[in-house]
C-alpha positions in Angstrom: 0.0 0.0 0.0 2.3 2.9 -1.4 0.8 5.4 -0.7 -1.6 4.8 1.8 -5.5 6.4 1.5 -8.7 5.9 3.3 -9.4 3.1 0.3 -6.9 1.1 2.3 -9.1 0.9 5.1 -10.0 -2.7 5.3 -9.6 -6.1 6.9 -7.4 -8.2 5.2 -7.4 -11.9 5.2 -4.3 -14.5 4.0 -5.1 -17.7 3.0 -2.3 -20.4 3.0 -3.1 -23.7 0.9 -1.1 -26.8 1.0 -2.2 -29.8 -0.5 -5.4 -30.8 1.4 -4.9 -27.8 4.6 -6.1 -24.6 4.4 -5.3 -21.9 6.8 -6.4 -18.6 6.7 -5.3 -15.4 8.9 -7.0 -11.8 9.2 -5.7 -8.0 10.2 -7.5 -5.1 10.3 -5.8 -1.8 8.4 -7.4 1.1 10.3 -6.3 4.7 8.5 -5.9 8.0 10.1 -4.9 11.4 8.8 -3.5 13.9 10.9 -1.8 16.3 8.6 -1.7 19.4 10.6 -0.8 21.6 13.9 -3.9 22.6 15.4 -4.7 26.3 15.2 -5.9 29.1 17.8 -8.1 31.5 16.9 -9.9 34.4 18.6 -12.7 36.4 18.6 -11.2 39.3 19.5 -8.6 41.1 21.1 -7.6 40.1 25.3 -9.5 42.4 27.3 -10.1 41.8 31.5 -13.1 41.5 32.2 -14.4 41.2 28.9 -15.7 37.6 27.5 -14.1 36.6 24.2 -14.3 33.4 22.4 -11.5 31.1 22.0 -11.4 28.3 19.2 -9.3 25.0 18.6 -9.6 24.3 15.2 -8.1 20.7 13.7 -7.9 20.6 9.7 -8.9 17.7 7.9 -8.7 15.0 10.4 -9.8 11.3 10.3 -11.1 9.3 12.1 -12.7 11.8 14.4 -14.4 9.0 17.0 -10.9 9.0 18.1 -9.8 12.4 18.3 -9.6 14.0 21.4 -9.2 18.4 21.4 -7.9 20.1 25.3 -7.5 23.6 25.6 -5.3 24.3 28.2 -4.3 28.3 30.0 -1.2 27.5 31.3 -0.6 23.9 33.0 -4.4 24.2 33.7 -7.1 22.6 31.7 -10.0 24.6 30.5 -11.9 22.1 28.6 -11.4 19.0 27.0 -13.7 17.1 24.4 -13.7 13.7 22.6 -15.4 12.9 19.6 -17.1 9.6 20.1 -19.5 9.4 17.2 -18.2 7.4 13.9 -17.5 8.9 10.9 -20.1 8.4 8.4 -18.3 9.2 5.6 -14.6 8.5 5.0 -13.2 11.6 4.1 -11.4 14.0 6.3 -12.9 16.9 8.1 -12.8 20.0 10.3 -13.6 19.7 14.1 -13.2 22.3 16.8 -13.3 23.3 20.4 -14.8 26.3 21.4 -14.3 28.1 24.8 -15.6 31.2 26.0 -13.9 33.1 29.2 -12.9 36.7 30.5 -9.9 36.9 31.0 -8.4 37.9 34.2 -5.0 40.0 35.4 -3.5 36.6 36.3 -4.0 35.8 32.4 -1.5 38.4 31.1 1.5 36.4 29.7 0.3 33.2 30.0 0.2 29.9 27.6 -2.9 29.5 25.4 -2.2 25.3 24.6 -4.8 23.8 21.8 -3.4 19.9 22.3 -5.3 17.7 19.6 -4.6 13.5 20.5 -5.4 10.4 17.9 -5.8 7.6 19.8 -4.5 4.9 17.9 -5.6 1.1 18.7 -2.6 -0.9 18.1 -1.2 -1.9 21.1 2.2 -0.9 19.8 1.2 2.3 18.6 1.5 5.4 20.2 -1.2 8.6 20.3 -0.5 11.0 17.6 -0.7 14.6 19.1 0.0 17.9 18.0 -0.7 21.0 19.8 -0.5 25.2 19.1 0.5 27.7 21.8 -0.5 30.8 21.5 0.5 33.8 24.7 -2.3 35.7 26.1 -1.8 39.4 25.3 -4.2 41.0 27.7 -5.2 44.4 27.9 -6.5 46.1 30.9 -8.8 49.4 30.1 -7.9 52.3 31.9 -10.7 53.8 34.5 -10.7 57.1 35.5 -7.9 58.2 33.5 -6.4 62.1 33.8 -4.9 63.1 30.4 -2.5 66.2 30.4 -0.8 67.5 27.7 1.8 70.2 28.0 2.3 72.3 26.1 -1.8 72.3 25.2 -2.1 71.0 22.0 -5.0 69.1 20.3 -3.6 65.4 19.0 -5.9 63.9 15.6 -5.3 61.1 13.9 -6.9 60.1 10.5 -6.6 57.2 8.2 -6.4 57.0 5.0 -8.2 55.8 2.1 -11.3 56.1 4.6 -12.8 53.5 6.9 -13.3 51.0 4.7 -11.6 49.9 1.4 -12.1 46.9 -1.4 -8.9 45.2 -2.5 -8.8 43.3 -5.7 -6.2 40.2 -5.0 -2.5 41.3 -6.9 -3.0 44.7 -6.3 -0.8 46.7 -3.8 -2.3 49.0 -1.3 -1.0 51.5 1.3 -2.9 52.1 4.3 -1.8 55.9 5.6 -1.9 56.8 9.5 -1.4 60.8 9.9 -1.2 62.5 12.9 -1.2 66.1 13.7 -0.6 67.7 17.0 2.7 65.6 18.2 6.3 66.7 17.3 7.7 62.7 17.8 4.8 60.4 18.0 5.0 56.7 17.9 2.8 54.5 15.2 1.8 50.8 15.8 0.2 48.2 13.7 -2.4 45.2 14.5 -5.5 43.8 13.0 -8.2 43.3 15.4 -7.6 40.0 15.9 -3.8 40.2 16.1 -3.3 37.5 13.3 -0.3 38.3 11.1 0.0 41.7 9.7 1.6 40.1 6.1 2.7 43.7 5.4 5.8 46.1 5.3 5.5 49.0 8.0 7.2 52.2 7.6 7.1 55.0 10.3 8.6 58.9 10.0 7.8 61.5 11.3 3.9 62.2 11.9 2.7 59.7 9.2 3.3 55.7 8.9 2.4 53.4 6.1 1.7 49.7 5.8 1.9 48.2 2.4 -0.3 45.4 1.4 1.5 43.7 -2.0 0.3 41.9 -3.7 -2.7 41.8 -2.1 -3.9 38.2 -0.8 -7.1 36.5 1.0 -5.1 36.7 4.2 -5.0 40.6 4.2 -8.8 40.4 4.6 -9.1 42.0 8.1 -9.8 45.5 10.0 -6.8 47.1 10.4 -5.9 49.3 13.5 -3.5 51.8 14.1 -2.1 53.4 17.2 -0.4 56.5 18.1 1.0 57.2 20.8 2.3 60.7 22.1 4.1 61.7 25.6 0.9 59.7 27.9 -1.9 59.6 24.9 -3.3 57.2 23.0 -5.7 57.5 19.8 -6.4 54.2 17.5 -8.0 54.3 14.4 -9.5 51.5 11.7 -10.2 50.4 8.5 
């Protein structure tokens, strides 16, 4: 069986004849596919306080009866799930864990762990398992916040081209963030769910630019942009 696919899935039967005896022995070829590292996804950024929804997602796994997803904040388990029903098709798919918590000051820096087991039944087999970690960026919202600015000055930030912008796939784009009102500010980029930014940045003076080229499906996300001057804060999106 070079290559092995699910067709292989079978149980297999020698039979041995020798003048008048006949033997015959069986063994059963069970197939898995486990291709990928699971992946950690959010719903939004880390806030205390405020619930956000955490996903394990496995790609194009099989069989899932014996799949086991645990998501795990640092050495503690949050949840855990197994898979029990049978496939009814044999064909690989898509199974995830879903987990919804605030998270708390004690969360800052710590291990998000998606750990994804195949239980294999051969004795002398082994579990498969892969597993993601992803660390908690937390946020904690000011309250009650005094903002002084000396000398008294009035800090805007746009960004350009507008709120909102279609992208056709192999173009280049360039998102613009301009402020006015700070002699040495400081920019930063993230997307909302601070996946990847797949960009160039470029910062100088009161304006920074990231460059989107060529364009792909992965760029598809709301964009925010931060600037930062003396004890002030202002973020913008598009």
């Amino acid at each position: 069986m070079d290559p092995v696919s699910l067709l292989n899935e079978h149980y297999y039967l020698c039979t041995v004849i020798c003048e008048s005896q006949k033997l015959e022995e069986g063994i059963l070829v069970e197939i898995y596919t486990f291709p990928k590292d699971p992946e950690i996804h959010l719903s939004g950024s880390l806030e205390v306080g405020k619930p956000v929804t955490v996903t394990c997602l496995v790609p194009a796994v099989y069989p899932f009866e014996k799949l086991e997803i645990e998501l795990l904040k640092g050495n503690r388990s949050v949840k855990t799930e197994n898979f029990l029903e049978p496939s009814e098709m044999k064909s690989p798919e898509t199974k995830s864990l879903e987990v919804n918590f605030p998270p708390i000051d004690e969360d800052i820096g710590k291990d998000l762990v998606c750990q994804v087991t195949v239980h294999i039944n051969e004795i002398d087999s082994q579990p498969q398992v892969r597993e993601t970690t992803k660390k908690l960026q937390v946020y904690v919202s000011c309250k009650d916040t005094v903002i002084s600015v000396n000398p008294s000055t009035s800090l805007q930030e746009e960004i350009a081209p507008g709120s909102q912008i279609a992208a056709q796939i192999g173009d280049s784009v360039v998102l613009t963030c301009d402020v006015t009102g700070c002699e040495s500010p400081s920019f930063s980029w993230r997307t909302q769910i601070d996946s990847p930014l797949n960009g160039k940045v470029r910062s100088e003076g009161s304006k920074s630019t990231s460059t989107l080229s060529p364009v792909r499906f992965e760029n598809e996300h709301f964009y925010l942009c931060t600037v930062t001057c003396g004890h002030k804060k202002l973020e913008k999106g598009i």
